[in-house]
MDAnalysis code that builds the backbone (N, CA, C; Angstrom):
import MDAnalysis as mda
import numpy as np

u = mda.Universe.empty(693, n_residues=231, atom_resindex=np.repeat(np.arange(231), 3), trajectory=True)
u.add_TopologyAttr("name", ["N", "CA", "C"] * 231)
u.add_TopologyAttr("resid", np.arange(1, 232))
u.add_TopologyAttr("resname", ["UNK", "UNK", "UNK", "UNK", "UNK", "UNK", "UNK", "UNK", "UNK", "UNK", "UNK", "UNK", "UNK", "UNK", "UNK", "UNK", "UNK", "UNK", "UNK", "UNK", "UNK", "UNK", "UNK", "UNK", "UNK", "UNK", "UNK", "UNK", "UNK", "UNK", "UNK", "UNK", "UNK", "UNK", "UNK", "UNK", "UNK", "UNK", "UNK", "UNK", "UNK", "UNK", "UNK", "UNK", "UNK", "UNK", "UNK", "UNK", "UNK", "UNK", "UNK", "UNK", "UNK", "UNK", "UNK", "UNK", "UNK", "UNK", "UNK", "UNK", "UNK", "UNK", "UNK", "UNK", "UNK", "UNK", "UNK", "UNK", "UNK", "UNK", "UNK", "UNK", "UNK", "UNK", "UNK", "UNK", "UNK", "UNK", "UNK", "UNK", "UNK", "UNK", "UNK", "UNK", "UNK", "UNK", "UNK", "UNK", "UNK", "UNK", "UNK", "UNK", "UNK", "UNK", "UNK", "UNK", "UNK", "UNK", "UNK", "UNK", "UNK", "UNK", "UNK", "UNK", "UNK", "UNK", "UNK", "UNK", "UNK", "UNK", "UNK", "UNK", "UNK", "UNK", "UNK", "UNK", "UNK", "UNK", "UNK", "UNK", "UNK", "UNK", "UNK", "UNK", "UNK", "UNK", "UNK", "UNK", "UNK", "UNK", "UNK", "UNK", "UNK", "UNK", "UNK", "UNK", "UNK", "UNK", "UNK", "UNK", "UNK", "UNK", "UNK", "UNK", "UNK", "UNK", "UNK", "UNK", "UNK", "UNK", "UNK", "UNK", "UNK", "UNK", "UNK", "UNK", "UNK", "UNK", "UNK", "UNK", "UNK", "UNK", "UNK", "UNK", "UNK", "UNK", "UNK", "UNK", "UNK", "UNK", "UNK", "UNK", "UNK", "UNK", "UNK", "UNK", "UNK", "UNK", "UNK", "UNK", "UNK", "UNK", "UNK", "UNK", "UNK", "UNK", "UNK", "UNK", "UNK", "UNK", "UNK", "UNK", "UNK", "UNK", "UNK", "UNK", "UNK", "UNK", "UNK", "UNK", "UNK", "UNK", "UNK", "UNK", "UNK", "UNK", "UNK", "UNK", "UNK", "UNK", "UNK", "UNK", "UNK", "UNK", "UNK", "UNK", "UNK", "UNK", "UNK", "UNK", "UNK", "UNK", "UNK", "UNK", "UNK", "UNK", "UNK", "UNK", "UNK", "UNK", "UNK"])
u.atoms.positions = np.array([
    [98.537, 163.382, 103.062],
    [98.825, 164.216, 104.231],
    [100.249, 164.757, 104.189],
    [101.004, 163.938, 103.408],
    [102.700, 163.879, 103.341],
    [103.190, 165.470, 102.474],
    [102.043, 165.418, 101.771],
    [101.791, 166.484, 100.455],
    [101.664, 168.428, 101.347],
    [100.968, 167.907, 102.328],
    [100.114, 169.236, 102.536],
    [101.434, 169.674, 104.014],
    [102.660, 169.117, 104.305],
    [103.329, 169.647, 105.049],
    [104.098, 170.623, 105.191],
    [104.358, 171.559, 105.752],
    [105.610, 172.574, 105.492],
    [106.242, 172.709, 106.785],
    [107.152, 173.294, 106.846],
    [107.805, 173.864, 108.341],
    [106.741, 174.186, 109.089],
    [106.387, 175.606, 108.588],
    [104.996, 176.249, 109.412],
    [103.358, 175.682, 109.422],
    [103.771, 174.561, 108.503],
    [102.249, 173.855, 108.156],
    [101.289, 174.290, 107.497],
    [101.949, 175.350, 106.541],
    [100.924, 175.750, 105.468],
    [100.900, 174.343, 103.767],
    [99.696, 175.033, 103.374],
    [99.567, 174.235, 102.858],
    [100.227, 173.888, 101.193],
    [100.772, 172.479, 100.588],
    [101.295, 172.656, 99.320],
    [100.816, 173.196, 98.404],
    [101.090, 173.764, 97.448],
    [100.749, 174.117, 96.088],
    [100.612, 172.889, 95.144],
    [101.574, 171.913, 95.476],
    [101.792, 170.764, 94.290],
    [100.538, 170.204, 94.451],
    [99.909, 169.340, 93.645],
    [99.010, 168.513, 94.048],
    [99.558, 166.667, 94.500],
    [98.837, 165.946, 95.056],
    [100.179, 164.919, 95.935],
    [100.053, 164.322, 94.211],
    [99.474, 163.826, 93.729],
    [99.789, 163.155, 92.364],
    [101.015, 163.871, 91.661],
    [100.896, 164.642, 91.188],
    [101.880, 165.108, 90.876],
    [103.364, 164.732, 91.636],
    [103.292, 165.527, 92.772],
    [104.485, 164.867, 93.604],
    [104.956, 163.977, 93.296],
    [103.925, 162.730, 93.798],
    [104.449, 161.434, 94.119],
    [104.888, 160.948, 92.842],
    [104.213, 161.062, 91.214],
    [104.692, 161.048, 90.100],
    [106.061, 161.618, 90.156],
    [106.475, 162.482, 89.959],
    [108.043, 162.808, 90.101],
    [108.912, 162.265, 90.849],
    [108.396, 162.243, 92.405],
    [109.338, 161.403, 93.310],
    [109.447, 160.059, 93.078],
    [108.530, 159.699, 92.704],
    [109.094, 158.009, 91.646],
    [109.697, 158.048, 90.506],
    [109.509, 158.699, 89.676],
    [110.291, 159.037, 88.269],
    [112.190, 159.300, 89.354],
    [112.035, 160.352, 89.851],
    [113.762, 160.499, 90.595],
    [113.943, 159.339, 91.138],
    [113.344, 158.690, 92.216],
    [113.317, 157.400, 92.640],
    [113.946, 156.249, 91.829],
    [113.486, 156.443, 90.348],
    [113.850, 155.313, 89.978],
    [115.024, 155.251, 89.001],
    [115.060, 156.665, 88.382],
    [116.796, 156.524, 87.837],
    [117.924, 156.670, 88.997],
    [117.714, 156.921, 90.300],
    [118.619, 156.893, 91.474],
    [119.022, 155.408, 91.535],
    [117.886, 154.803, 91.554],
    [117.770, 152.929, 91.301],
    [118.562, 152.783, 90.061],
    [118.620, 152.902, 88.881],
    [119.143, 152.316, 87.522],
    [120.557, 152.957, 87.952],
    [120.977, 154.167, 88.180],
    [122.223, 154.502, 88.181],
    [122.958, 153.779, 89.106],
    [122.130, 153.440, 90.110],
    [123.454, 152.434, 91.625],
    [123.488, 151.414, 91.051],
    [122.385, 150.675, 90.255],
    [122.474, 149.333, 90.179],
    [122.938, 149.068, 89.021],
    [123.199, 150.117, 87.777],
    [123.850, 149.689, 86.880],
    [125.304, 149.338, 87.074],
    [125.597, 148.025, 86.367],
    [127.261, 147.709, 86.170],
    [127.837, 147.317, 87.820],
    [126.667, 147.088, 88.746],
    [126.907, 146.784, 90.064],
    [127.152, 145.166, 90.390],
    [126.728, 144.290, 89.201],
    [127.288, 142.857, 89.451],
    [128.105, 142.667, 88.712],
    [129.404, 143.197, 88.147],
    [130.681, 143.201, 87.929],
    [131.560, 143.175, 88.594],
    [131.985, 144.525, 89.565],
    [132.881, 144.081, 91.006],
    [132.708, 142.948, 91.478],
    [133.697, 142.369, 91.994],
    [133.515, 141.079, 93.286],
    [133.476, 141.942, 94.351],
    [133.225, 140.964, 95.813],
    [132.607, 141.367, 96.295],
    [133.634, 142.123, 97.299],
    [134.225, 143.231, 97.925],
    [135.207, 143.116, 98.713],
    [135.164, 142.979, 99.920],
    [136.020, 142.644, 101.312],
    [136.290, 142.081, 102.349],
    [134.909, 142.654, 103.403],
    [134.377, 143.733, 103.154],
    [133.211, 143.762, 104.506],
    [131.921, 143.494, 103.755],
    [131.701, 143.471, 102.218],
    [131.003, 142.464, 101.928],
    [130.802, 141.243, 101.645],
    [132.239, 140.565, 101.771],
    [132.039, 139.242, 102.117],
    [131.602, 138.579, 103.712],
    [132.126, 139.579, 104.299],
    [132.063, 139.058, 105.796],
    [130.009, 139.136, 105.531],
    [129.555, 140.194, 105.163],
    [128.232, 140.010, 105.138],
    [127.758, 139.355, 104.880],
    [128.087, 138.430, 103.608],
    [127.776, 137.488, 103.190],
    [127.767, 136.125, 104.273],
    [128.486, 135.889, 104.707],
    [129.356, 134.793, 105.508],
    [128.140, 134.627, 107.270],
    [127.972, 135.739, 107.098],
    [127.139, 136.495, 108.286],
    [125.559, 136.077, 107.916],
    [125.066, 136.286, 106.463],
    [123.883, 135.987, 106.764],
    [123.520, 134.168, 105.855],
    [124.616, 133.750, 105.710],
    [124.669, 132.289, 105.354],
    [124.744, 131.241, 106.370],
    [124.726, 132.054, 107.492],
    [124.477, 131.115, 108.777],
    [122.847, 130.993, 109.005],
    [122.734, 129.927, 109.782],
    [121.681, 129.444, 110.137],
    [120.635, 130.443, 110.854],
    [119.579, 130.662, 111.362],
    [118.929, 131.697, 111.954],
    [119.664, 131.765, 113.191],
    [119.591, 130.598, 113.924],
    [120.185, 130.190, 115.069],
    [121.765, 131.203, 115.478],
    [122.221, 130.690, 114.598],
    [124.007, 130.887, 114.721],
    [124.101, 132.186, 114.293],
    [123.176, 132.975, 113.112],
    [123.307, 134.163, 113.104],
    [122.707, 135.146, 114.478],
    [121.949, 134.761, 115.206],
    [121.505, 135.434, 116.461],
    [122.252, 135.085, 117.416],
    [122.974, 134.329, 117.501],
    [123.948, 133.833, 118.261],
    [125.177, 134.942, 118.270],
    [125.492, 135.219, 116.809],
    [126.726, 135.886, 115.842],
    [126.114, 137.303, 116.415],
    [125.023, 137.376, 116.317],
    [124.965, 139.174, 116.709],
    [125.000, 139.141, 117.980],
    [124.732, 138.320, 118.167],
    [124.217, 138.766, 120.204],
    [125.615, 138.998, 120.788],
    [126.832, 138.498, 120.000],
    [127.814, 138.544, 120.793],
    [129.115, 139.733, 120.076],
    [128.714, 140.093, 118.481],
    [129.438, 140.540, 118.000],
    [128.708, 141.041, 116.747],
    [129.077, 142.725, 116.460],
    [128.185, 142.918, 115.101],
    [126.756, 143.288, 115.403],
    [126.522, 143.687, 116.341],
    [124.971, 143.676, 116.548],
    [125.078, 145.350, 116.193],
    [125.430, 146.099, 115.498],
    [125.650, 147.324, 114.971],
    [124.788, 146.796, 113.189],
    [124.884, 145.880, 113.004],
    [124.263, 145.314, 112.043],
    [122.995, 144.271, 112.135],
    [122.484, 144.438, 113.175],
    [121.584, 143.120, 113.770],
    [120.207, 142.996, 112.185],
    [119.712, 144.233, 112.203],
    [118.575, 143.969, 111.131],
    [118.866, 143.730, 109.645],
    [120.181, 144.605, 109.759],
    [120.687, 144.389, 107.974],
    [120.600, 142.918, 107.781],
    [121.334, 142.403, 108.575],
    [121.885, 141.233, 108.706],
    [120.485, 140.195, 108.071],
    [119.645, 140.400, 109.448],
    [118.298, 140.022, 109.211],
    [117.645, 139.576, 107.844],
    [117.475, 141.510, 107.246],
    [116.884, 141.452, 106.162],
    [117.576, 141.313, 105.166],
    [119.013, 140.910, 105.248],
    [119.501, 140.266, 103.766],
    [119.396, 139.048, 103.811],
    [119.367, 138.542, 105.149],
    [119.290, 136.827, 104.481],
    [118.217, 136.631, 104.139],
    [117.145, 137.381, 104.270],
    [115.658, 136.641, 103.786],
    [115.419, 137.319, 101.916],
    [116.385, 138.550, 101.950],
    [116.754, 138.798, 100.794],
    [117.691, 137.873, 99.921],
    [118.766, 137.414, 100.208],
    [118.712, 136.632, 99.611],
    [118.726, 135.047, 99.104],
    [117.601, 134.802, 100.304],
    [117.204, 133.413, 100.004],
    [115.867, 133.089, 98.908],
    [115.336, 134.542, 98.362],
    [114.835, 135.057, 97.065],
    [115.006, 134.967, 96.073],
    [116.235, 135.913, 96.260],
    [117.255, 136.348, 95.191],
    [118.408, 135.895, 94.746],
    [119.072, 135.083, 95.386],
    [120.118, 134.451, 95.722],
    [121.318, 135.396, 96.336],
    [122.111, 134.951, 96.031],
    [123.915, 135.419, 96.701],
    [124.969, 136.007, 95.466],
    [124.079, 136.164, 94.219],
    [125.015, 136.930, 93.209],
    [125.631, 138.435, 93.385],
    [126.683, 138.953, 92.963],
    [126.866, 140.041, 93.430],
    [125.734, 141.220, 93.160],
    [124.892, 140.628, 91.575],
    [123.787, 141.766, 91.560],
    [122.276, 141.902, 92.189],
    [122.073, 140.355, 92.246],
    [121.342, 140.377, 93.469],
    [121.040, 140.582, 94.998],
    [122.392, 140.476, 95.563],
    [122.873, 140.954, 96.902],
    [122.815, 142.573, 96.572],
    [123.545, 143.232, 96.283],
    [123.105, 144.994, 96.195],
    [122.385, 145.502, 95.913],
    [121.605, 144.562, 94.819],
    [120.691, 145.262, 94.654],
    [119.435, 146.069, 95.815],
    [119.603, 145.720, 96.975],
    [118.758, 145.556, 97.799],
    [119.477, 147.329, 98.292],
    [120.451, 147.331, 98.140],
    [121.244, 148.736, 98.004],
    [121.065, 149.516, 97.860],
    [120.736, 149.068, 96.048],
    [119.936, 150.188, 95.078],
    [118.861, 150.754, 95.140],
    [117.643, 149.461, 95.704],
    [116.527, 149.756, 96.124],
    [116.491, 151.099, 96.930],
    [117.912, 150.626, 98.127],
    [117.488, 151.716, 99.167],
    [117.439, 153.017, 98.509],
    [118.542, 153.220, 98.078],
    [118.618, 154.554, 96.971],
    [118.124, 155.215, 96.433],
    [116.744, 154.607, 96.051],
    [116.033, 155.149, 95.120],
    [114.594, 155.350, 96.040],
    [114.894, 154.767, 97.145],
    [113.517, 155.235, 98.231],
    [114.281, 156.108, 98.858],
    [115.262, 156.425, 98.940],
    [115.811, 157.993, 99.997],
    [115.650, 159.171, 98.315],
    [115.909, 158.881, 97.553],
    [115.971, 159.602, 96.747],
    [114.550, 160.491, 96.266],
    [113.634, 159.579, 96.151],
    [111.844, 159.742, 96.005],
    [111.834, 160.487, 97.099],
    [111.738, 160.305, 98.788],
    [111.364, 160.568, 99.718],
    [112.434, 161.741, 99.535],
    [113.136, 162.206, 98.931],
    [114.265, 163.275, 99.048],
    [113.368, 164.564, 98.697],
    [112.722, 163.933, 97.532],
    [111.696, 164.878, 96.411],
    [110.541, 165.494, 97.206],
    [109.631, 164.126, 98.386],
    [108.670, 164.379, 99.054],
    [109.200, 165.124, 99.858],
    [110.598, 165.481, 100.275],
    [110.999, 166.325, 101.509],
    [110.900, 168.216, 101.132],
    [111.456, 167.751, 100.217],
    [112.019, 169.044, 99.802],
    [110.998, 169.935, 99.438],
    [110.244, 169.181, 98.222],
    [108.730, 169.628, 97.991],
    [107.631, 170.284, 99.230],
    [108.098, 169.273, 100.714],
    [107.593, 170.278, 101.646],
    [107.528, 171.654, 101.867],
    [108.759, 172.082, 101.012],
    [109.800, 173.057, 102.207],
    [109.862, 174.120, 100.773],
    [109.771, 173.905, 99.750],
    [109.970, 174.866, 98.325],
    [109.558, 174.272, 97.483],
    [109.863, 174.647, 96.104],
    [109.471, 174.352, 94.931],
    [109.769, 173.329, 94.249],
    [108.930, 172.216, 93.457],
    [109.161, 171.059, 92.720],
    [110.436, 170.591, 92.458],
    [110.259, 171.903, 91.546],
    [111.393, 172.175, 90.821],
    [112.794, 171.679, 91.497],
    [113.310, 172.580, 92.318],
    [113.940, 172.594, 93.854],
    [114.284, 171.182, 93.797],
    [113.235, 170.792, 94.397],
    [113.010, 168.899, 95.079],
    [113.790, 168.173, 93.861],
    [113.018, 168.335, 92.699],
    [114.238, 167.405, 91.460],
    [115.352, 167.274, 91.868],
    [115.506, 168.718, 91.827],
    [117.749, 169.031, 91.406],
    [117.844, 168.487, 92.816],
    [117.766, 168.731, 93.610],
    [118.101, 168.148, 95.468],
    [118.047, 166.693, 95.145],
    [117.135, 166.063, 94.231],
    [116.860, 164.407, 94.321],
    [117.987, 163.629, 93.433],
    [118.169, 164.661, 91.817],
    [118.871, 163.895, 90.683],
    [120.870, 164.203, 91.825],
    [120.843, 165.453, 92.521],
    [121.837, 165.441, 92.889],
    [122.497, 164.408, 93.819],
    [121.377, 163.728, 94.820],
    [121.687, 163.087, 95.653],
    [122.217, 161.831, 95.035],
    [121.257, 161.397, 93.482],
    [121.404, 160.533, 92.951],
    [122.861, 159.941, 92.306],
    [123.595, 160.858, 91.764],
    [124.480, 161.127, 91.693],
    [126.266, 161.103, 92.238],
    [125.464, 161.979, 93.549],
    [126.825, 161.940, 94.671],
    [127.926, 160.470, 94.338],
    [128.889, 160.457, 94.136],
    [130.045, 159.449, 94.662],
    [129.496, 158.677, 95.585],
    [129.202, 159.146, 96.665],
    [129.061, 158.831, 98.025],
    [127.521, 157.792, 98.090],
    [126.814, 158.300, 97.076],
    [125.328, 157.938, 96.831],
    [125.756, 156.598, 95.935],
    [126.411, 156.764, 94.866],
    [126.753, 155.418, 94.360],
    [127.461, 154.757, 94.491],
    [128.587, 155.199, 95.708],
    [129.050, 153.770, 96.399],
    [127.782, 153.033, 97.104],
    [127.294, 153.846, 98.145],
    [126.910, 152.607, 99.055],
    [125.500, 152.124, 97.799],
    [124.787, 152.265, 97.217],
    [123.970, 151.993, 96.015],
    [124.635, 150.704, 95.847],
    [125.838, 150.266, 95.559],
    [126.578, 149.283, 94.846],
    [127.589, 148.158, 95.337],
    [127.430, 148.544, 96.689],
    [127.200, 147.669, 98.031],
    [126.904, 146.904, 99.124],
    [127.076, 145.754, 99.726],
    [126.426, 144.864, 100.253],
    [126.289, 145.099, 101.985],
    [126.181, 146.496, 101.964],
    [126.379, 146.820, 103.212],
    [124.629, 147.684, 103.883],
    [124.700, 148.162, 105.108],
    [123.629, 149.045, 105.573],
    [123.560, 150.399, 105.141],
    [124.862, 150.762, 104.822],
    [124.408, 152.461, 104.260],
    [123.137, 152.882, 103.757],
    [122.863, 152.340, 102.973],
    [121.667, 152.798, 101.744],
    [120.795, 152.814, 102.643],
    [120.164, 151.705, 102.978],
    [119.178, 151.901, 103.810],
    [119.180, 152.692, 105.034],
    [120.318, 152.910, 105.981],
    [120.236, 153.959, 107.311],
    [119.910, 155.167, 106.255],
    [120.644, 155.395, 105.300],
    [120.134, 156.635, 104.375],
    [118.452, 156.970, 104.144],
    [117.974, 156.077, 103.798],
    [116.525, 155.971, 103.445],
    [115.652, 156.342, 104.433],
    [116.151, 155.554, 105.496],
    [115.406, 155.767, 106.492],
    [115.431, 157.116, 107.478],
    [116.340, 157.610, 107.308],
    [116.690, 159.419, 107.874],
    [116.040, 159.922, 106.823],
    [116.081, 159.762, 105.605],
    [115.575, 160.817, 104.661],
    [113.331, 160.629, 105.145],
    [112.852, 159.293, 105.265],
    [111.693, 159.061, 105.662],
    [111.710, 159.287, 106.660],
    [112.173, 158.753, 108.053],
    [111.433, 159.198, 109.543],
    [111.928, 161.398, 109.357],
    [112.613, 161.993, 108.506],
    [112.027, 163.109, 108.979],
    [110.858, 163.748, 107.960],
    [110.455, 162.851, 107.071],
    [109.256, 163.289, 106.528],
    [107.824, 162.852, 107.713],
    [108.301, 161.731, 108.427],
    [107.415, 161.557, 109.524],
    [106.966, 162.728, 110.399],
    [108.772, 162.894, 110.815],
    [108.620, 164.060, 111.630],
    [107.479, 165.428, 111.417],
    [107.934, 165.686, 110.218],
    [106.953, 167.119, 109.508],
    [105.697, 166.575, 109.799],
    [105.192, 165.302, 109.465],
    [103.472, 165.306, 109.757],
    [103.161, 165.013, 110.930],
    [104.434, 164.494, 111.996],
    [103.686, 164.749, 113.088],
    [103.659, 166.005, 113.977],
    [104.666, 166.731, 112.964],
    [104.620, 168.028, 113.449],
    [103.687, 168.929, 113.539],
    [102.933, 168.907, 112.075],
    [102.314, 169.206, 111.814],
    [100.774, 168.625, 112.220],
    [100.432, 167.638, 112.172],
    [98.886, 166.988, 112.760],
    [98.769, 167.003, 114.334],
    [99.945, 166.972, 115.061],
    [99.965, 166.454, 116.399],
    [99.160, 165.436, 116.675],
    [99.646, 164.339, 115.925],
    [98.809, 163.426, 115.925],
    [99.258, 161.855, 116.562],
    [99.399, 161.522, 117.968],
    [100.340, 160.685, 118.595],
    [100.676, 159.406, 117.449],
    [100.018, 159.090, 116.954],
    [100.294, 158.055, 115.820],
    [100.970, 158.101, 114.791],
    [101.068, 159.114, 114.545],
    [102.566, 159.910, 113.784],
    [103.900, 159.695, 114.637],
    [103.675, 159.991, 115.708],
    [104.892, 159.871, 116.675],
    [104.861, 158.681, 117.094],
    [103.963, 158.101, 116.859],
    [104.539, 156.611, 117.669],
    [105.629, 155.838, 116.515],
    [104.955, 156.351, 115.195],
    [105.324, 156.095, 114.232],
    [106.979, 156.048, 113.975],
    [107.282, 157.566, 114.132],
    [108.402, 157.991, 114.162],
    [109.133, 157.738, 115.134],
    [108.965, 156.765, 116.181],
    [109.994, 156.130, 117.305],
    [110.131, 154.889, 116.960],
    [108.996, 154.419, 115.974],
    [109.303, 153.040, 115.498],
    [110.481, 152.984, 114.734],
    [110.305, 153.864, 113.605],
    [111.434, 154.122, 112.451],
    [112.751, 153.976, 113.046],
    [112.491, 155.336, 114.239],
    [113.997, 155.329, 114.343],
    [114.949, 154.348, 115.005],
    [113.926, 153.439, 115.516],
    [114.336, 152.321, 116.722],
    [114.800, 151.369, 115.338],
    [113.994, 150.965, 114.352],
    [114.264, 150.215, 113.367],
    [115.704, 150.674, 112.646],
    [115.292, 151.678, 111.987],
    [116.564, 151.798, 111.644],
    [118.243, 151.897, 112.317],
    [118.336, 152.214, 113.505],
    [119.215, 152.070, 114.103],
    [119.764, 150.486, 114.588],
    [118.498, 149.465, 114.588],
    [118.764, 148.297, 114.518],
    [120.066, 148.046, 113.326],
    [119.268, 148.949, 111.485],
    [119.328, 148.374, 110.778],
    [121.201, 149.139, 110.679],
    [121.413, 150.069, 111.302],
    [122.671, 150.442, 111.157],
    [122.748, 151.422, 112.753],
    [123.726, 151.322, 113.331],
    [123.419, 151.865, 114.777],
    [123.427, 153.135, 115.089],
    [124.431, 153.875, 114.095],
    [124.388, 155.676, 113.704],
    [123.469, 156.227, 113.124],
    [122.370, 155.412, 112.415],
    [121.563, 155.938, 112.106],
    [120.624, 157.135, 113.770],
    [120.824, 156.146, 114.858],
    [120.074, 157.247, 115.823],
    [120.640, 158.584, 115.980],
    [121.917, 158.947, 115.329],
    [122.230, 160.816, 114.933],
    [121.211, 161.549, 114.826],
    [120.623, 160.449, 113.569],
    [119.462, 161.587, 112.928],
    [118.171, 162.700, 114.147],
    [118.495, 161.801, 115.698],
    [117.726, 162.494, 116.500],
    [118.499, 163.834, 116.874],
    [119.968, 163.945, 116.835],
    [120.750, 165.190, 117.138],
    [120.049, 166.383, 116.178],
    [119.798, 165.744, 115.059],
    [119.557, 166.501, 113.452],
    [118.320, 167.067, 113.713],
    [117.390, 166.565, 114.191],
    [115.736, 166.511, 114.615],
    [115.966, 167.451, 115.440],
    [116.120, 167.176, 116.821],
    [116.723, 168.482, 117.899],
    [116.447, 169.507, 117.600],
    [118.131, 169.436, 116.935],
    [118.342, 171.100, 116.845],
    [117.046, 171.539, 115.719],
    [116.595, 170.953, 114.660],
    [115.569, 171.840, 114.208],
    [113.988, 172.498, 114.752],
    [114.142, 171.581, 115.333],
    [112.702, 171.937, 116.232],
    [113.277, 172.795, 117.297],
    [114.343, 173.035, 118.034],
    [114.857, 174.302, 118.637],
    [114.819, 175.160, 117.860],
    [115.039, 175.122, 116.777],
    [115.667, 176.485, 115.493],
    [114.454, 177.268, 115.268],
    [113.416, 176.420, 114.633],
    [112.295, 176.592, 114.172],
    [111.035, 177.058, 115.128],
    [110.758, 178.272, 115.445],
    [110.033, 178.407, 116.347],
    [108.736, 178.251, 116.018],
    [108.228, 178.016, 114.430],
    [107.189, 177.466, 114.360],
    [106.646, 176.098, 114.997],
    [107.601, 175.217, 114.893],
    [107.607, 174.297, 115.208],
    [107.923, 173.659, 116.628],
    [108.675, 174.242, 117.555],
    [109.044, 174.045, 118.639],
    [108.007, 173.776, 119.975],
    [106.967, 174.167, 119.633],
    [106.088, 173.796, 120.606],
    [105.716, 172.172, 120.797],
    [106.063, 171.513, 119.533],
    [105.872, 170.169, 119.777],
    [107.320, 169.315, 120.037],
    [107.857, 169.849, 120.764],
    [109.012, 169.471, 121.355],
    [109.013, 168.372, 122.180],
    [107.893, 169.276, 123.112],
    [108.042, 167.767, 124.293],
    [107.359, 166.063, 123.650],
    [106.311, 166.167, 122.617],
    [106.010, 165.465, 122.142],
    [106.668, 164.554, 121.207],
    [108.450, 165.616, 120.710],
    [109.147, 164.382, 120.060],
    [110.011, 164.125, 120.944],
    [110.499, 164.540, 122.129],
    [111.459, 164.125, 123.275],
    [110.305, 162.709, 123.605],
    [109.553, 162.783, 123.931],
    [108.615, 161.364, 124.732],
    [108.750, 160.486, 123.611],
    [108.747, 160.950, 122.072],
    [108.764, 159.300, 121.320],
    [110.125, 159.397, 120.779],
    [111.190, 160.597, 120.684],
    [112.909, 159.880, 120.686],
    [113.096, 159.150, 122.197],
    [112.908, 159.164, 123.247],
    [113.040, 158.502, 124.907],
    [112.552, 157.256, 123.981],
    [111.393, 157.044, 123.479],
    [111.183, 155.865, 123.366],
    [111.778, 155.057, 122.635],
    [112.092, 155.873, 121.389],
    [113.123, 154.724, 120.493],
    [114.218, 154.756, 121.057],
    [115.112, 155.683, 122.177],
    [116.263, 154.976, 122.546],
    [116.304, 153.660, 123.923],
    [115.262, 154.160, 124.526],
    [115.672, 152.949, 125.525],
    [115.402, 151.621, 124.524],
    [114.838, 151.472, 123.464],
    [115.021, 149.769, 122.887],
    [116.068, 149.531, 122.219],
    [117.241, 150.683, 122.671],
    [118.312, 150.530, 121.930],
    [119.444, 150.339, 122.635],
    [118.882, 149.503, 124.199],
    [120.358, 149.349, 124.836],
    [121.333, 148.471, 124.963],
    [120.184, 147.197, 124.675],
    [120.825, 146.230, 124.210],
    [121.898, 146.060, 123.159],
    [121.127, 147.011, 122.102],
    [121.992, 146.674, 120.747],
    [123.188, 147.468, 120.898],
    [123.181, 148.902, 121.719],
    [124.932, 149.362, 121.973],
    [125.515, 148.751, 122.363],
    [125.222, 147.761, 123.632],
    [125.892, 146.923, 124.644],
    [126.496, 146.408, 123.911],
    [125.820, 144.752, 123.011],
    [126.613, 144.326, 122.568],
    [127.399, 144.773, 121.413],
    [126.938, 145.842, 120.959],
    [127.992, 146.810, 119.672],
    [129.679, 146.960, 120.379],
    [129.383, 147.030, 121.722],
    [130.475, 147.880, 122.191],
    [131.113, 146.242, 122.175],
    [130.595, 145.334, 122.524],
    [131.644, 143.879, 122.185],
    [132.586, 143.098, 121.493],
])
């Protein structure tokens, strides 16, 4: 369904195999490039505190967010169960980084591919891969990567529920964004970003009120977590 989206909702040329073949092929040297030579650095001062953060007990870490840091509540979360896996090495801790990287990067391919040509989607994907900016946080024990991932996916959401009007798409896409903002708290921008395009786009604008009712929804589960952010 991800395949057949566009702005105006006409339909792809690519076939989704194809696609999704490429967007994993980009996907996964985005992955080898962050994660290469990434358990060499030690670790520096806001990834140690991460560390320190999810080596507490379940208890004491919900304790630790509820009162401080809850701008990080899910990262937090999902690294300690990451690495009680994987362990606490520096290449096992980022790696979880890299991962993200290479799922914003794939989903970069599925985006773009919406909107123009294959082709297009590559260079947009190997570029992202690339960026400075892309292989710091790649090589880091922090939330970047993933708030990344997850803006690059909830607006591929967006397009199909733009496109299907299909409330389960949108419920979908209030989940994401509620999640990810757990998982880093700026990630909820990405609704400013959403906005204005569905204003812009007059193809699209008629389903407006339908993403105002499921952004309302992912922000009110997000008041808690400013509150104590602001602590």
């Amino acid at each position: 369904m991800v395949s057949r989206v566009h702005l105006a909702g006409e339909v792809s040329n690519y076939a989704p195999g194809r696609r999704n073949r490429t967007a994993a092929v980009v996907g996964l040297v985005a992955l080898v490039i962050s994660i290469a030579g990434s358990g060499v650095p030690a670790f520096w001062s806001d990834e140690v505190a991460t560390l320190r953060a999810v080596r507490l007990s379940w208890q004491e870490l919900f304790a630790f967010i509820e009162h401080k840091d809850a701008v990080h509540a899910a990262y937090y979360s999902l690294l300690k169960l990451w690495v009680g896996m994987f362990g606490a090495s520096e290449l096992a801790t980022r790696s979880l980084s890299a991962l993200a990287v290479g799922a914003a990067a794939a989903g970069l391919v599925i985006l773009v591919t919406s909107m123009t040509s294959l082709r297009v989607a590559v260079i947009a994907g190997v570029i992202f891969a690339v960026l400075p900016r892309t292989t710091s946080m790649g090589i880091e024990a922090r939330s970047f990567a993933l708030s990344a991932a997850v803006a690059v996916w909830v607006t591929i959401v967006l397009l199909v529920a733009a496109r299907t009007r299909d409330w389960r798409w949108w419920a979908l896409y209030a989940v994401i964004v509620a999640a990810g903002t757990y998982i880093f708290l700026y990630t909820v921008l990405i609704l400013a970003v959403h906005f204005v395009f569905l204003l812009l786009d007059y193809r699209v604008r008629r389903v407006l009120a339908a993403w105002l009712f499921a952004a309302s929804g992912a922000v009110l589960t997000l008041g808690q977590n400013g509150a104590n952010s602001a602590v």
